[in-house]
C-alpha positions as CSV (number, residue, x, y, z in Angstrom):
1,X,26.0,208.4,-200.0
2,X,23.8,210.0,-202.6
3,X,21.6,213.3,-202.1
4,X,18.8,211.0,-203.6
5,X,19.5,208.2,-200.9
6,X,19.6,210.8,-197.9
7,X,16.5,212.3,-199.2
8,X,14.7,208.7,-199.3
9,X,16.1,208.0,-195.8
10,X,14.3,211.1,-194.3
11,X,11.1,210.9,-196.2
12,X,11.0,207.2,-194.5
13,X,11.3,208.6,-191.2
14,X,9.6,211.7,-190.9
15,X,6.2,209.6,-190.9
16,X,6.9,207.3,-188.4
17,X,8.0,210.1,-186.2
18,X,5.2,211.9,-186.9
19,X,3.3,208.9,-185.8
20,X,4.5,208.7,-182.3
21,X,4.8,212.5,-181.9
22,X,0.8,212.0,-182.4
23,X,-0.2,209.0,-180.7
24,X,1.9,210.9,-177.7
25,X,0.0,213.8,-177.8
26,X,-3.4,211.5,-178.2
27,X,-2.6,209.8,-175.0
28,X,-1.5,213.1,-172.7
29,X,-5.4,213.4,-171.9
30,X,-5.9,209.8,-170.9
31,X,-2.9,210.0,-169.1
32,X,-3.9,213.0,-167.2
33,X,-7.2,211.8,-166.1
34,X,-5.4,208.7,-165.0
35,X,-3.1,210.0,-162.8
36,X,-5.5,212.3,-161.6
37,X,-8.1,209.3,-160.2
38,X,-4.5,207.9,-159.0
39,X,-3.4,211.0,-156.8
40,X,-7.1,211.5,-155.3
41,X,-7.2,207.9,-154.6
42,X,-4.0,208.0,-152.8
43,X,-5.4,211.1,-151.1
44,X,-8.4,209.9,-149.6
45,X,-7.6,206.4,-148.9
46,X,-5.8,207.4,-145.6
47,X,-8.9,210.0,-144.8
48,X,-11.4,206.9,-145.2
49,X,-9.1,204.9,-142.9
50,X,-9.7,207.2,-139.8
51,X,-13.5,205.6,-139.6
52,X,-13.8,202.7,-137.9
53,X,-16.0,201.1,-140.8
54,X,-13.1,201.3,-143.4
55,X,-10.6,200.3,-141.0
56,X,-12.1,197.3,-139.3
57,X,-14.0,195.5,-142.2
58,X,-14.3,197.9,-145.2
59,X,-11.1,198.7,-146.1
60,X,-10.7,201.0,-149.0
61,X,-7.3,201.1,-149.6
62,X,-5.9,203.3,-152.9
63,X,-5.6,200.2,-155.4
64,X,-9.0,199.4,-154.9
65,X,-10.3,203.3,-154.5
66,X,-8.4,203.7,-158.0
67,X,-10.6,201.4,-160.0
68,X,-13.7,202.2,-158.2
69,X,-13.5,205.5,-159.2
70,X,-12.0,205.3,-162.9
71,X,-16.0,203.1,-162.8
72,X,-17.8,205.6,-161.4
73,X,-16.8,208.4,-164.1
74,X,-17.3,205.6,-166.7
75,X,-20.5,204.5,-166.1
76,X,-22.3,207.9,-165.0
77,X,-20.6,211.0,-166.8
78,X,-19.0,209.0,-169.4
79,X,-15.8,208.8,-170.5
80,X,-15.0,211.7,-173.8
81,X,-13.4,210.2,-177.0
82,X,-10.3,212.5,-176.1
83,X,-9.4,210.3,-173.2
84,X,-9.3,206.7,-174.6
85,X,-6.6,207.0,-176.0
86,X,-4.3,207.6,-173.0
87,X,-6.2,204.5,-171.5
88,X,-4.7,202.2,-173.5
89,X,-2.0,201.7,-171.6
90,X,-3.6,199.5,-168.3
91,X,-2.1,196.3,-169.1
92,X,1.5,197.8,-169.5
93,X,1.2,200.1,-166.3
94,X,0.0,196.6,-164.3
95,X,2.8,194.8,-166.3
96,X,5.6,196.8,-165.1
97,X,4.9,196.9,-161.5
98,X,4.5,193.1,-161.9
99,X,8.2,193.6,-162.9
100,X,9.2,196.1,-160.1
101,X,7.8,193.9,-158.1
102,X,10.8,191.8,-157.9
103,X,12.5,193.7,-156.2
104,X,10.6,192.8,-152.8
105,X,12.2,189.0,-153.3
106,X,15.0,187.6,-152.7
107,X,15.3,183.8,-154.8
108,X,15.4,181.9,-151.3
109,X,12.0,184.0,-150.2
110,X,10.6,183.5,-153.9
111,X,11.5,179.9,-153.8
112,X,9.9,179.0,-150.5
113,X,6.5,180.7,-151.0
114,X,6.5,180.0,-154.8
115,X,7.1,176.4,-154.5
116,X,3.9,175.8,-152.0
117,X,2.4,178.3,-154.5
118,X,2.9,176.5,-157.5
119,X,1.5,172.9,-156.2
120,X,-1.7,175.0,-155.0
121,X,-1.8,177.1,-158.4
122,X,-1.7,173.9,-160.2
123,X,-4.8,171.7,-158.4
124,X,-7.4,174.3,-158.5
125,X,-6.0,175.8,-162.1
126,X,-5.7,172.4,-164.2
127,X,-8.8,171.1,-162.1
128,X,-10.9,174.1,-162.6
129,X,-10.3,173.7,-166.1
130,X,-11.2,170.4,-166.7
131,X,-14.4,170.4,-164.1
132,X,-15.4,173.3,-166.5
133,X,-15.2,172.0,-169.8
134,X,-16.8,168.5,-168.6
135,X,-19.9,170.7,-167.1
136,X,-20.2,172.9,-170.6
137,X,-20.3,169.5,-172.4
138,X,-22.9,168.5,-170.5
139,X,-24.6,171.7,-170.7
140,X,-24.1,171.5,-174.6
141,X,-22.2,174.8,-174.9
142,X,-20.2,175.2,-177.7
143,X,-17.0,173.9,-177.3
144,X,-15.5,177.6,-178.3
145,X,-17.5,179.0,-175.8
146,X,-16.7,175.9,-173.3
147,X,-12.9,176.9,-173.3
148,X,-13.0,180.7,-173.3
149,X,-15.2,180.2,-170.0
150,X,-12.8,177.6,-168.7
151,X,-9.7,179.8,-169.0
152,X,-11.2,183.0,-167.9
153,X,-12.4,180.8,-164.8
154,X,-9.3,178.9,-164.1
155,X,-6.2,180.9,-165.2
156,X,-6.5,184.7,-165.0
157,X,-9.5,185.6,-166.5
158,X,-9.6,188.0,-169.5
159,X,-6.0,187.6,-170.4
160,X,-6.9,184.4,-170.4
161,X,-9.8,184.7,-172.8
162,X,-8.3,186.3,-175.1
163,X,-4.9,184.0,-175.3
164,X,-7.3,181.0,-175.7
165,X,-10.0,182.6,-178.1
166,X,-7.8,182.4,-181.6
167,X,-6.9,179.0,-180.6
168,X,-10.1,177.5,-180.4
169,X,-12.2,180.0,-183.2
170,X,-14.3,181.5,-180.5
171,X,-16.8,183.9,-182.2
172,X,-16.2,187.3,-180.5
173,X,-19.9,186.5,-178.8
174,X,-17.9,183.9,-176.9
175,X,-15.2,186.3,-175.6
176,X,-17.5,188.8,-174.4
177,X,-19.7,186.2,-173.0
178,X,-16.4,184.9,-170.8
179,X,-15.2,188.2,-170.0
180,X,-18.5,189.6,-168.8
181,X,-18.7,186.7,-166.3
182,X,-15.3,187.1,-165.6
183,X,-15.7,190.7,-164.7
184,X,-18.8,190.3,-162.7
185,X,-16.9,188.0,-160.5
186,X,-13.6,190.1,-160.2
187,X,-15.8,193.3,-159.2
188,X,-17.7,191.9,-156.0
189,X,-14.5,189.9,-155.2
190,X,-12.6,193.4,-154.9
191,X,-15.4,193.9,-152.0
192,X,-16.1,190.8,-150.4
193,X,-12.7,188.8,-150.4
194,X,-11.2,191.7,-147.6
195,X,-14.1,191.4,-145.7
196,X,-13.7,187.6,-145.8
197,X,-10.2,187.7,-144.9
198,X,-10.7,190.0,-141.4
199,X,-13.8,188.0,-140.5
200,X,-11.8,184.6,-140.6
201,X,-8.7,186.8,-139.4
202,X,-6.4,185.6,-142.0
203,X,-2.8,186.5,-142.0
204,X,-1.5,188.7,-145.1
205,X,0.1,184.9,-146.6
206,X,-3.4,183.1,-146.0
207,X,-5.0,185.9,-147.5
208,X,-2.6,186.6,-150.7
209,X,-2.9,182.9,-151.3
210,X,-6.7,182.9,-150.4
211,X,-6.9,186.0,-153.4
212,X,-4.1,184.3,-155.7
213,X,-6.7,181.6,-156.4
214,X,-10.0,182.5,-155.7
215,X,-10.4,186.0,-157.4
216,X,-10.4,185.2,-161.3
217,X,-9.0,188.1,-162.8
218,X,-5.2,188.9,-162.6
219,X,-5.6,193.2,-161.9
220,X,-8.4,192.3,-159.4
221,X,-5.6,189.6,-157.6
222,X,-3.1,192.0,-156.9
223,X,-5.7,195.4,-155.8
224,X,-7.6,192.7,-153.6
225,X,-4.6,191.5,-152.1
226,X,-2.9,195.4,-151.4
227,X,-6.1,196.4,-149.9
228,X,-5.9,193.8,-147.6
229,X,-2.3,194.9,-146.7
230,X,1.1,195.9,-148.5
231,X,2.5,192.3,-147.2
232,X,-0.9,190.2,-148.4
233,X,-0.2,192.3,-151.8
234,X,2.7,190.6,-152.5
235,X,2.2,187.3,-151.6
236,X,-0.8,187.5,-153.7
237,X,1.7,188.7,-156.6
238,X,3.5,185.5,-156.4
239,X,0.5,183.8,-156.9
240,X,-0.7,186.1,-159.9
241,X,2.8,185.0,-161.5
242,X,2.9,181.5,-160.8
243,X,-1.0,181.7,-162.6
244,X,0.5,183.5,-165.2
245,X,3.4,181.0,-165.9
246,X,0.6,178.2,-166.4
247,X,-1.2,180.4,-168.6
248,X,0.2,178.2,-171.7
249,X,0.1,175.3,-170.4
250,X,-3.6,175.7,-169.3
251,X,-4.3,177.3,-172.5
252,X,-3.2,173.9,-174.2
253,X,-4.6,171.9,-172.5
254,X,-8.1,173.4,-173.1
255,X,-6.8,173.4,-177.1
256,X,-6.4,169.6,-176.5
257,X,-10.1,169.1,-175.2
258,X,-11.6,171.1,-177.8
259,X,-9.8,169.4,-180.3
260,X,-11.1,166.0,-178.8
261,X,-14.4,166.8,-178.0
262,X,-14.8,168.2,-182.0
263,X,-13.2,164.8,-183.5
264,X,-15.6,162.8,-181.2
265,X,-18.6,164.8,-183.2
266,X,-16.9,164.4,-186.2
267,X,-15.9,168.0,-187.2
268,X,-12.1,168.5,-188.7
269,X,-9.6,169.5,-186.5
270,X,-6.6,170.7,-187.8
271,X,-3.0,169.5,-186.1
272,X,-2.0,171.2,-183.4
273,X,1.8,172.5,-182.5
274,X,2.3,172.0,-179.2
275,X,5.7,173.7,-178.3
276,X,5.0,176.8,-180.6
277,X,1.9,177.4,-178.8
278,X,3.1,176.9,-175.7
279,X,6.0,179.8,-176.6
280,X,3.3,182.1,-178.1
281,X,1.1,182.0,-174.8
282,X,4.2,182.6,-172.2
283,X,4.5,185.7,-171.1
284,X,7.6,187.6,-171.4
285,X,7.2,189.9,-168.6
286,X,7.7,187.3,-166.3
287,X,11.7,187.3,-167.6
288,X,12.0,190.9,-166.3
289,X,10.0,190.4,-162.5
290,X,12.7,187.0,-162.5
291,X,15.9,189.6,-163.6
292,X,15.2,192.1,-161.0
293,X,14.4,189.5,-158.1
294,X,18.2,188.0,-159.1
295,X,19.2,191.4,-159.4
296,X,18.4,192.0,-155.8
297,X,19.8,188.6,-154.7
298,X,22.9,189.5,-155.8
299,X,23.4,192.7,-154.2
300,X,23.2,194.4,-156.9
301,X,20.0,197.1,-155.7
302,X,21.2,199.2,-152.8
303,X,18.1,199.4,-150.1
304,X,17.3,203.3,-151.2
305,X,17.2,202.1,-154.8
306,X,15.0,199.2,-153.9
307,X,12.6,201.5,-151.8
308,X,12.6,203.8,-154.8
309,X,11.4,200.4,-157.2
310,X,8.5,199.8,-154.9
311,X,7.7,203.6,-154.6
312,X,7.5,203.0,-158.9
313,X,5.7,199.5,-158.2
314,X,2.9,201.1,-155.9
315,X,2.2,204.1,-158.6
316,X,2.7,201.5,-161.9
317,X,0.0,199.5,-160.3
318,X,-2.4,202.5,-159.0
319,X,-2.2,204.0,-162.4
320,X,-3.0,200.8,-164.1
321,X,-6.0,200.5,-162.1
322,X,-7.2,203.7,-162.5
323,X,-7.4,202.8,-166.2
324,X,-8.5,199.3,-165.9
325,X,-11.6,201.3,-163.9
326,X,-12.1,204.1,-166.6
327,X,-12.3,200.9,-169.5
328,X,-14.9,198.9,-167.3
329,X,-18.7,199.2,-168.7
330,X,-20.9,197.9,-166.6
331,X,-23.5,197.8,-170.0
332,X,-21.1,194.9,-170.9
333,X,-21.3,192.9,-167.6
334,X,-24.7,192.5,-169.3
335,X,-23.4,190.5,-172.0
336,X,-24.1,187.1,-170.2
337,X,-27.5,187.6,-169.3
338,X,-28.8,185.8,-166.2
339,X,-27.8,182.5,-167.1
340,X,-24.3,183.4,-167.4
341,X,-24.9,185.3,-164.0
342,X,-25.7,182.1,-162.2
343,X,-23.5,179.7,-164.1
344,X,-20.1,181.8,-163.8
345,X,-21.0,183.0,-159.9
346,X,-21.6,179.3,-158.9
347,X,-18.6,177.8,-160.4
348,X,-16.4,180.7,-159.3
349,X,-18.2,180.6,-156.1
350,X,-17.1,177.1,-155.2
351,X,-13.6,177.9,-156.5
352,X,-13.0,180.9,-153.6
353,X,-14.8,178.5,-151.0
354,X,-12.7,175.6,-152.0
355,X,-9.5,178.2,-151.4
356,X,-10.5,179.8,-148.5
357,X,-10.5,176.1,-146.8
358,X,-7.5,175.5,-148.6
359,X,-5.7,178.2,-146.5
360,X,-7.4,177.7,-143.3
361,X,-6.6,174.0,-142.9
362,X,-2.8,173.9,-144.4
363,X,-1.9,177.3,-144.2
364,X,-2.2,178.1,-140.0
């Protein structure tokens, strides 16, 4: 090899590494302040417990503790440009403890809760979806805006947005419109679904089946369900997965009804490809939570080293809600305006009442 060729080489890599040496040292702030909301959460959520308020109806477990918190410094005090980039990372901390995750199933458990799961999933996801988009047509919303609200509503709300958004040439308007009655939704859910689920005494399956489909958003699933217990936490993760394994499905399915409801008023639609869209939307992370359930199936994960994958699961998920809490502005919960308010709380509304007597006639 040349001088001149090794001298190319390194002047190719030196800014790339430069690069991530900087975005690392970016994020250390974020990160900090993150695990800092984490560790006090953690802290006080057994302190709160000791009063009978927080142990009998309003229980504030860490999860939910986390993201109340991460609002609270938001929304008051601000959050300094210094920190956001450290919070960037929410979506991959919530990711991997989806992942860990699977190391609390065996196939046989997965199969006989996820089964049930899926048939449930599937009614009030597909049916939510298409209720929506007939009411926006007869409320003459756009049809971007129709489908953005439809998927935020029906699958996991603003993953969901934002899958569905390019597809359909929603104006950003449109997504933060969907989002902002999304998250409106997801933050009184966090509250009111445990209180639900004690007053009707549901059992931690009722309940993680009750939260799987009747709170919209995905992060707001799994802290809902873990503050109701550890057990209701991961029953409602098997219902967050199964939502997020339909996620293309719905997603084309809405892409279809646009399409249609645009030829009907004569616009051009272009052609749509169905399979390639459908492998665009699926989510890969659901491979890794499926490797390490059949990891644990076979044997392969001693009981210490499965302990130590839920000790990792519990802190991938707090940390990832202390950032989805730090990235929450309630200025943008704003964004739908009262009409927005009423429309999105009414059809989500039915949805969780529709759930609860789901679980309470076929799940005693």
């Amino acid at each position: 090899m040349s001088q001149s060729t090794q001298v190319n080489k390194v002047n190719v890599g030196e800014p790339q590494e430069r690069g991530l040496a900087k975005r690392i040292l970016e994020s250390i702030p974020g990160l900090l302040l993150v695990a800092g909301i984490a560790v006090f959460a953690n802290y006080l959520a057994p302190v709160l417990a000791q009063y009978p308020l927080f142990k009998t109806y309003l229980a504030m477990k860490d999860f939910l503790l986390a993201i109340l918190f991460g609002m609270l410094i938001r929304n008051t005090v601000g959050v300094p440009a210094v920190f956001l980039p450290g919070l960037r990372y929410s979506t991959t901390l919530t990711k991997t403890g989806i992942v860990l995750m699977g190391a609390s199933y065996s196939l046989a458990g997965l199969v006989s809760v996820g089964l049930s799961a899926l048939v449930f999933i599937s009614i009030f996801l597909f049916g939510t979806a298409v209720v929506m988009m007939w009411v926006c047509r007869k409320l003459n919303t756009s049809s971007a805006l129709g489908a953005c609200l439809a998927a935020g509503m029906s699958v996991c709300g603003v993953s969901a947005t934002i899958a569905i958004a390019p597809a359909v040439k929603a104006k950003n308007e449109d997504m933060a419109y969907a989002i902002a009655v999304v998250l409106m939704f997801g933050l009184l859910a966090l509250i009111v679904f445990p209180i639900v689920g004690r007053v009707f005494e549901l059992s931690p399956e009722q309940f993680g089946a009750f939260a799987g489909v009747g709170i919209i958003n995905s992060a707001q699933v799994l802290a809902a369900g873990f503050s109701y217990s550890n057990d209701a936490g991961i029953v409602a993760g098997i219902y967050n997965i199964g939502r997020v394994v339909f996620l293309p499905f719905v997603v084309l399915l809405l892409v279809l009804m646009t399409a249609s409801r645009e030829a009907s008023e004569g616009k051009e639609v272009s052609q749509i490809n169905k399979l390639q869209l459908i492998i665009d939307k699926f989510p890969i992370f659901v491979l890794g939570f499926l490797a390490v359930v059949c990891m644990n199936t076979a044997g392969l994960l001693s009981k210490p080293e499965v302990h130590t994958l839920k000790f990792f699961m519990s802190w991938a998920f707090l940390l990832g809600f202390a950032s989805i809490g730090l990235t929450t502005r309630l200025s943008d919960l704003r964004a739908a305006g009262m009409k927005g308010f009423v429309f999105g709380f009414a059809v989500a509304g039915v949805k969780a009442a529709l759930a609860l007597a789901a679980v309470l006639i076929f799940m005693k």
